[in-house]
C-alpha positions as CSV (number, residue, x, y, z in Angstrom):
1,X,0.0,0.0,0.0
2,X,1.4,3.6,-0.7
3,X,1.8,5.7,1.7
4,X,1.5,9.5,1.4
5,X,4.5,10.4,2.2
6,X,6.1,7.6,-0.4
7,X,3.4,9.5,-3.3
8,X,5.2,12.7,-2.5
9,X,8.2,11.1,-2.8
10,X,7.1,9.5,-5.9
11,X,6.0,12.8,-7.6
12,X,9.1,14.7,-6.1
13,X,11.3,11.8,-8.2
14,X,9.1,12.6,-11.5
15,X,8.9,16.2,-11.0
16,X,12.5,16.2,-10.7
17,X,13.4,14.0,-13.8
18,X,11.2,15.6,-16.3
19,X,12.7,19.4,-14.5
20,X,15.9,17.9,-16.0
21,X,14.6,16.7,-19.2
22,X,12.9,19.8,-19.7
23,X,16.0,21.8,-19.2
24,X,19.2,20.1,-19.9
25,X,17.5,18.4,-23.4
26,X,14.6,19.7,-24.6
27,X,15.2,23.1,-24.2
28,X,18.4,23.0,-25.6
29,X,17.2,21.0,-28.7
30,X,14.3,23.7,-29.4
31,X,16.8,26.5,-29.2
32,X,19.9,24.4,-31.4
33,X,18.1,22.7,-33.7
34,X,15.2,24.8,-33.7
35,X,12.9,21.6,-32.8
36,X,10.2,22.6,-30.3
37,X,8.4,18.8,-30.4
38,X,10.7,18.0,-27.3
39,X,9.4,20.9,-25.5
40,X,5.7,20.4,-26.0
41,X,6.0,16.6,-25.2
42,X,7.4,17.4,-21.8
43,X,6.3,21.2,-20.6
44,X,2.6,19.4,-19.8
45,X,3.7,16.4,-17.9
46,X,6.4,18.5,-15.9
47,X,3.6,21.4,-15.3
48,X,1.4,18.8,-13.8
49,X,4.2,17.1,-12.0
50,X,5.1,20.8,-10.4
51,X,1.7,21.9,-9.9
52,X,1.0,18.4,-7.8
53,X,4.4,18.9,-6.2
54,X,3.6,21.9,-4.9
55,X,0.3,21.2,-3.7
56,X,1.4,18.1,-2.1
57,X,3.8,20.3,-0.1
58,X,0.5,22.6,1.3
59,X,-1.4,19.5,1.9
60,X,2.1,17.9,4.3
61,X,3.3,20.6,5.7
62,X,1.1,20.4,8.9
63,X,1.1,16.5,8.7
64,X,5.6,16.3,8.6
65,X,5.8,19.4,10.8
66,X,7.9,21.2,9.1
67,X,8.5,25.0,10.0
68,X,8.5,27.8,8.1
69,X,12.1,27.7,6.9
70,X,11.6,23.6,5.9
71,X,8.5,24.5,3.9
72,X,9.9,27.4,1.8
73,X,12.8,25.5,1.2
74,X,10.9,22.3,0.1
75,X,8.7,24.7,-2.2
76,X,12.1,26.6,-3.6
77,X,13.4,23.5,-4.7
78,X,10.8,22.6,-7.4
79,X,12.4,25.2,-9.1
80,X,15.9,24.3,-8.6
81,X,17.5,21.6,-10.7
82,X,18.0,18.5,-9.0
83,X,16.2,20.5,-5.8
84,X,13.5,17.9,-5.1
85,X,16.2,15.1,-5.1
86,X,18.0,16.9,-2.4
87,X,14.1,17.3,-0.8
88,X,13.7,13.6,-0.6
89,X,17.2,13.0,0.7
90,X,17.1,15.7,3.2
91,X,13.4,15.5,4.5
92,X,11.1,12.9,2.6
93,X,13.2,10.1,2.6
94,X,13.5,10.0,6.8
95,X,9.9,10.6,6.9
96,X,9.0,7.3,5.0
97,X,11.6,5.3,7.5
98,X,9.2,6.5,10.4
């Protein structure tokens, strides 16, 4: 059975991955080889990713008790590369061990 702290962690993984797809290859390949395909084939996945992200992180913050500095930092790292993988390792991943 999932738990909800192993779906945040789940969407936190995907929201990451297709932040780094988005950026590192698709973006690059619009602008290079003037190919936006890549771009539309990942900027709706990775805006719904991000948008349940970041609504995950409202609906938890009471539930993990995190303070005001945790939850602002969790919620600046959707828009970091590679910032929700530091999120799980930091905070998510000792949640789910509880």
């Amino acid at each position: 059975m999932f738990s909800s702290i192993n779906i945040f962690r789940l969407i936190a993984l995907l929201e990451g991955v297709s932040y780094i797809l988005l950026l590192f290859i698709a973006t690059p390949i619009k602008h290079f080889y003037n190919d936006p395909q890549y771009v539309k084939m990942l900027g709706m996945p990775h805006g719904l990713l991000f948008v349940a992200y970041v609504s995950l992180a409202f609906m938890f913050k009471k539930e993990f008790a995190w303070n005001t500095k945790q939850f602002l930092t969790v919620l600046i790292a959707s828009v970091i590369p590679f910032g929700t993988f530091y999120i799980d390792k930091i905070y998510l991943k000792k949640l789910s061990t509880k």
